[in-house]
N, C-alpha and C positions, 0 to 999 in steps of 0.2 A: 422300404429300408429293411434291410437285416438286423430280425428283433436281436441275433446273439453281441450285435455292433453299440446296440443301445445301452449308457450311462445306465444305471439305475433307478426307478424313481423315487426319490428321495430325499427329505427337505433337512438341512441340517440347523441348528437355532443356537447358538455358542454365546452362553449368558456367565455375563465376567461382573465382578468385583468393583463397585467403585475406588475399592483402596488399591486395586490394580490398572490405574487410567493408560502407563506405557502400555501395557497388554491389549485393552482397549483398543486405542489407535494405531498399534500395528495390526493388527486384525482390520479394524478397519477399510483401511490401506490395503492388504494385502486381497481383503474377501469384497469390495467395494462392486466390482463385475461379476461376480458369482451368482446368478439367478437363484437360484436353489438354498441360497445360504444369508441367517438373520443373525443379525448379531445384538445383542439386548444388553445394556447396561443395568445391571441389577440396583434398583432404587428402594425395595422392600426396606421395611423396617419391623423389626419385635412385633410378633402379632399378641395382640390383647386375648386375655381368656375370653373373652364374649365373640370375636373374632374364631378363635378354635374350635370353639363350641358351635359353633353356625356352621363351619365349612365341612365339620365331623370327619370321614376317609380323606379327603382331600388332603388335609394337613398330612397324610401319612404318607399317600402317595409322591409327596416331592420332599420330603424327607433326606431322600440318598441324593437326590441334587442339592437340595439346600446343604448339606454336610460338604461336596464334595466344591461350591462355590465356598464356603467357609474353608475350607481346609487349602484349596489348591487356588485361590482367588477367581475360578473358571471352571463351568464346564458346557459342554457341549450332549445335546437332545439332537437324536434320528428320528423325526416322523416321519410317519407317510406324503407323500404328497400329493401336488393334484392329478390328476391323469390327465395323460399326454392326449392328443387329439390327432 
């Protein structure tokens, strides 16, 4: 196959808001056949100081997600994904 033909490889993970469930289930719906694409209900709750203090960078590094699921009820992560075969 013609590598210039090929999609990208690319997993996309669109993590939404419990307080936005319509958002949710359109998503759903609309990403249901999408191999490449997860969709995650965010069920996190307040992390404890003992909790923060254990995961040390981590907490920093989702940071700009956890903000951006607080503020827009959703957001959406581009990882890598697995190689094609």
């Amino acid at each position: 196959m013609d590598e210039s033909l090929q999609t990208p490889n690319r997993r996309l993970v669109f993590i939404v808001s419990p307080a936005r469930m319509d958002l949710y289930e359109k998503l759903r719906a609309a990403l249901i056949r999408e191999p490449d694409v997860d969709l995650i209900l965010d069920r996190r709750q307040a992390d404890s100081a003992i909790e923060r203090e254990r995961r040390g960078g981590q907490r920093r590094e989702r940071k700009a997600i956890d903000a951006e699921v607080r503020e827009c009820g959703w957001a959406v992560l581009r990882l890598p994904g697995a190689p094609r075969r």
